[in-house]
C-alpha positions as CSV (number, residue, x, y, z in Angstrom):
1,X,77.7,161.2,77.2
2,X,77.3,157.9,75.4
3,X,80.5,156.6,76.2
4,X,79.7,156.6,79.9
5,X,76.4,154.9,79.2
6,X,78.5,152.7,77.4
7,X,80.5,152.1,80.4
8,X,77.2,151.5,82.2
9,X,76.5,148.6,80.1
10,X,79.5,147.0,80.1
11,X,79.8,147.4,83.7
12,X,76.0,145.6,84.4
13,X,76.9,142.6,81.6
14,X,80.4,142.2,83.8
15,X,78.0,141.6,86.5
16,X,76.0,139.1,85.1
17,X,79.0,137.5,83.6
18,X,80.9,137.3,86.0
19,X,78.4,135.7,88.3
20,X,77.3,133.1,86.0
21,X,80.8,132.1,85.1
22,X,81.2,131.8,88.8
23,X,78.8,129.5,89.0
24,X,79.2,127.2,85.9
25,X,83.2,126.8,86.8
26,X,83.8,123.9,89.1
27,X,86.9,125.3,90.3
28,X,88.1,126.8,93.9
29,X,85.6,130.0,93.7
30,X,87.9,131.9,96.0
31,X,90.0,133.4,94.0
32,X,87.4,133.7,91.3
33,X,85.0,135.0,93.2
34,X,87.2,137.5,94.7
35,X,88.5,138.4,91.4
36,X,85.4,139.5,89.9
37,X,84.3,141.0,92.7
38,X,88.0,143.2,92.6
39,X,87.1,143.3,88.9
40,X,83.6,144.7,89.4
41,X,85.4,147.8,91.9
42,X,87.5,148.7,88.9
43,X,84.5,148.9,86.7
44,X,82.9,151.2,89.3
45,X,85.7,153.4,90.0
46,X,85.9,153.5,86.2
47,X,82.4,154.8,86.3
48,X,82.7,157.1,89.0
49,X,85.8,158.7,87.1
50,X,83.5,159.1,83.9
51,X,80.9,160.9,86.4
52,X,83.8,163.3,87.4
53,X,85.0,164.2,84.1
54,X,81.5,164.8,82.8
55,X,80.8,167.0,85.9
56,X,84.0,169.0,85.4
57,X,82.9,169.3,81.4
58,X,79.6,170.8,83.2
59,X,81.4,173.1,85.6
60,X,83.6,174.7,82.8
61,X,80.5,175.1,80.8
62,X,78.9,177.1,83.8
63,X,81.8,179.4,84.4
64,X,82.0,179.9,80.5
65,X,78.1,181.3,81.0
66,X,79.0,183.5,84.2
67,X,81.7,185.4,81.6
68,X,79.5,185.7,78.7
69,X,76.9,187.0,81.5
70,X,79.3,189.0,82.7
71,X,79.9,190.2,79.2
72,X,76.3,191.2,78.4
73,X,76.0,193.0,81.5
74,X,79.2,195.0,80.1
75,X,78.0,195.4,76.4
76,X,74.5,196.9,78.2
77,X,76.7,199.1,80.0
78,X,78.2,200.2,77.0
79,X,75.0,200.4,75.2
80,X,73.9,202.8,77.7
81,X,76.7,205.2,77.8
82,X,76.8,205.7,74.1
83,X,73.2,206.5,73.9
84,X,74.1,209.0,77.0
85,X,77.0,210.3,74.2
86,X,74.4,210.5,71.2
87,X,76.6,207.8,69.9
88,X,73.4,205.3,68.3
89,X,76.0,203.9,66.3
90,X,78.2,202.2,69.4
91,X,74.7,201.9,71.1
92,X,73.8,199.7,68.2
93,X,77.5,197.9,68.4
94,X,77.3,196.9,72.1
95,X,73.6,195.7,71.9
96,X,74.4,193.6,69.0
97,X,77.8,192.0,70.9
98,X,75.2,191.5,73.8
99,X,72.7,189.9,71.5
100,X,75.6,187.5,70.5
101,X,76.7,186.8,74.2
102,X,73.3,185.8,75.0
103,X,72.7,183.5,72.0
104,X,75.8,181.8,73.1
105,X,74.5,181.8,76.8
106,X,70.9,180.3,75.3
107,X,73.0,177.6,74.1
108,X,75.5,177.2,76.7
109,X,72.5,176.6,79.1
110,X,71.2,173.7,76.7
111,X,74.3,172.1,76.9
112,X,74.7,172.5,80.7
113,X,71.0,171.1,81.2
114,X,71.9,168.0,79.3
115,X,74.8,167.3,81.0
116,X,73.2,167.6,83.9
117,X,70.7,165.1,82.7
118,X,73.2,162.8,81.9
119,X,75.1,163.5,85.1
120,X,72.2,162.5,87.1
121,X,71.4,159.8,85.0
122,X,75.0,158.3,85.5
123,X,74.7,159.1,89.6
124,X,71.4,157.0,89.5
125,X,73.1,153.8,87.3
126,X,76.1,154.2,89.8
127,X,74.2,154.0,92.7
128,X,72.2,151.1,91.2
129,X,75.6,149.5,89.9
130,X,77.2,150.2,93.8
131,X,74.1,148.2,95.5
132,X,74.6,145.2,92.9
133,X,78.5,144.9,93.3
134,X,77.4,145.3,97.6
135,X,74.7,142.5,96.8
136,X,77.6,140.6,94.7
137,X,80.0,141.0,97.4
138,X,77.1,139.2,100.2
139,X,76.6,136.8,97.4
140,X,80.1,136.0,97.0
141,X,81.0,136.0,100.7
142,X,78.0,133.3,101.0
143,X,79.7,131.1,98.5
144,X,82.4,131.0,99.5
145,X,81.5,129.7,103.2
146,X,79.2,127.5,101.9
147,X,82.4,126.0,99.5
148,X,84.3,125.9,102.3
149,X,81.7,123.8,104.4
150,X,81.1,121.4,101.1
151,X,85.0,120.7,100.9
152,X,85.2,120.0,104.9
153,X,82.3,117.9,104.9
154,X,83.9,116.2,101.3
155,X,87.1,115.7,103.2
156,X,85.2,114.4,106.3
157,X,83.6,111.8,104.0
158,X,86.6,110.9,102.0
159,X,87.9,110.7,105.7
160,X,85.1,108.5,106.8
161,X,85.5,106.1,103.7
162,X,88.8,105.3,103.9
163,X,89.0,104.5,107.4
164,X,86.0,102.1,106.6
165,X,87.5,100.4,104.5
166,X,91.4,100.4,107.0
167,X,89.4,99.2,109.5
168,X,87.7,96.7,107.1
169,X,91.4,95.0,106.5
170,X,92.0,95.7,110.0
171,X,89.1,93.7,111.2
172,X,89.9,91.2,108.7
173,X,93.8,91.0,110.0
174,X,92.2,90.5,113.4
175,X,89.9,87.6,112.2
176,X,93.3,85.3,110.8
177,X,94.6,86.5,113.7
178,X,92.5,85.4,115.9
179,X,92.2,81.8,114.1
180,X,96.3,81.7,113.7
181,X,96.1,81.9,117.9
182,X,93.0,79.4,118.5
183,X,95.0,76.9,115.7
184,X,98.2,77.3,117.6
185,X,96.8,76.7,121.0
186,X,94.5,73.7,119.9
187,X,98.6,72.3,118.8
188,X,99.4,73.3,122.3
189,X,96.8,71.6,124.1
190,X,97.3,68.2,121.7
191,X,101.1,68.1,122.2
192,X,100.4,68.4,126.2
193,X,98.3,65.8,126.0
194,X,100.8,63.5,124.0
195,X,103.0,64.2,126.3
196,X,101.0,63.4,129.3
197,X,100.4,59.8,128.0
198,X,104.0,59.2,126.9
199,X,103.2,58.8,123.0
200,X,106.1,60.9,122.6
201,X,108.7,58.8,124.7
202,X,107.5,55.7,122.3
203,X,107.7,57.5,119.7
204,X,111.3,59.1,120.0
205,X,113.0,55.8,121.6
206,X,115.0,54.3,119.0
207,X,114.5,50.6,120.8
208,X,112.0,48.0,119.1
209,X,109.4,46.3,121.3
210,X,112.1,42.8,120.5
211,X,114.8,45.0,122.5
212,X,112.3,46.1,125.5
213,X,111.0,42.6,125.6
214,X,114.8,41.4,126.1
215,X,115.7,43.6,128.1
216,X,112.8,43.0,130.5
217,X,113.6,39.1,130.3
218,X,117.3,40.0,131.2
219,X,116.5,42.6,134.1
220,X,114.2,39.6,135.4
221,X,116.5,36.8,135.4
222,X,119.1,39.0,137.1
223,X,116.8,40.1,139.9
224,X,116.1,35.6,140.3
225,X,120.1,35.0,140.1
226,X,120.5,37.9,143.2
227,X,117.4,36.6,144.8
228,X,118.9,32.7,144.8
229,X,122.1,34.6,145.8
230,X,120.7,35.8,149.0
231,X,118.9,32.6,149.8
232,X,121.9,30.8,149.8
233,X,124.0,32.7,152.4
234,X,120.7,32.5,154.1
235,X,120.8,28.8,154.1
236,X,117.2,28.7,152.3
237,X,116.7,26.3,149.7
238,X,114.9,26.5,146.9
239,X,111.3,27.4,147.3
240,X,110.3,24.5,149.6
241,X,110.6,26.7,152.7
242,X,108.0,27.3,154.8
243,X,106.3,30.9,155.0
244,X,106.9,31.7,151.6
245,X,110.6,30.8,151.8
246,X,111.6,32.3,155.1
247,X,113.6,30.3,157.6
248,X,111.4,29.6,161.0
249,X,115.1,29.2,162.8
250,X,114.4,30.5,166.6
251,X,117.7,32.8,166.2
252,X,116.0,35.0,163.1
253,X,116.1,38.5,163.8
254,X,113.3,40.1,164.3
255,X,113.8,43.2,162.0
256,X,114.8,41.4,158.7
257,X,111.6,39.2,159.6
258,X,109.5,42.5,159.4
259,X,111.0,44.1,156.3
260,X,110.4,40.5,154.6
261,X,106.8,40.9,155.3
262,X,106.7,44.3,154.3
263,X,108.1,43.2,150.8
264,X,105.5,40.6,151.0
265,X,102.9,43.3,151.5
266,X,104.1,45.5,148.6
267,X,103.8,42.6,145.6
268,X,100.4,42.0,147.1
């Protein structure tokens, strides 16, 4: 009897263990928690066997009472036939073998009455134990969901944090960027203009201003030699001529007169 008891105990202190390890470990609780739950069954079951065996102790003890029932009804048989046979002697015999069957029935009855005790004792703690694992099991199914939502929303945050911080560099990247391209078309829009005003000719001829003065000179005198060229075959001389140098000869054709004064117009 005090072995299942015992197993009673142990099985409530598992309980109680098991639920405060579960929550002091800061570990996955899944597979603890549905260790000790697993764990908790066994401890059950192992009651329930000890409920079995102490029942089957009881019915052995109750079929040893029916025989020595059994036998007292026989040895007061016996008792009465012998005193039908004026045979005191086996009277005496049989009543004093049913005397003995019934102290032995006296105490098989105690025995039977505290098993029963202790059978419905253990029934009661089993019960109690079977709605505590139950509870355990809710308890356990509860935590475990509620883990499970504190890791998503963990790896939501974690999530959250480091695409802060990408999009941090990222926002960043675009900033240089962003001054890289303003830089390079601010160098753009000054070379354009450079090149609009002809800074950049000046500045890639390889001539000094000594050579593009000479040259000028030379290009100048050579445009005078063709011009005194053409004023000789015309006849003109020198620039005493009247009109500004054109010949007022009655044969002068009429078209080189008006591309003369168109010339005349364009210097103006």
């Amino acid at each position: 009897m005090w072995r299942y008891m015992g197993i009673l105990s142990r099985a409530s202190y598992v309980i109680r263990s098991k639920v405060n390890a579960v929550l002091n470990r800061a570990e996955d609780p899944h597979e603890t928690l549905d260790y000790s739950y697993e764990q908790l069954r066994d401890e059950l079951q192992d009651v329930k066997k000890g409920i079995a065996d102490l029942t089957t102790q009881k019915k052995r003890l109750e079929i040893q009472k029916r025989r020595l029932e059994e036998n007292v009804e026989k040895h007061n048989e016996q008792a009465r036939q012998a005193v039908e046979q004026d045979r005191d002697d086996l009277a005496r015999r049989a009543l004093e073998k049913k005397k003995q069957k019934m102290n032995q029935i006296e105490d098989l009855e105690t025995q039977i009455a505290d098993l029963q005790g202790t059978q419905d004792n253990l029934v009661e703690k089993k019960n109690e134990l079977q709605g505590r694992i139950q509870e355990f099991r809710t308890e356990k199914e509860t935590m475990k969901a509620r883990y499970e939502a504190a890791e998503a929303s963990a790896r939501v945050s974690e999530a959250m944090t480091g695409a802060g911080d990408e999009m941090e560099n990222i926002s960043r990247s675009i900033e240089r960027a962003r001054e890289e391209t303003e830089d390079m078309e601010a160098r753009a829009a000054a070379m354009d203009e450079l090149e609009e005003t002809g800074a950049f000719e000046s500045a890639l001829s390889t001539e000094s201003d000594l050579d593009r003065e000479l040259e000028e000179i030379r290009q100048t005198g050579e445009v005078e030699a063709e011009l005194e060229t053409l004023k000789s075959e015309a006849g003109v001389e020198g620039d005493g001529a009247s009109d500004g140098g054109v010949s007022s000869s009655a044969d002068a054709d009429p078209e080189i007169e008006a591309e003369l004064e168109d010339l005349k117009d364009d210097d103006e």
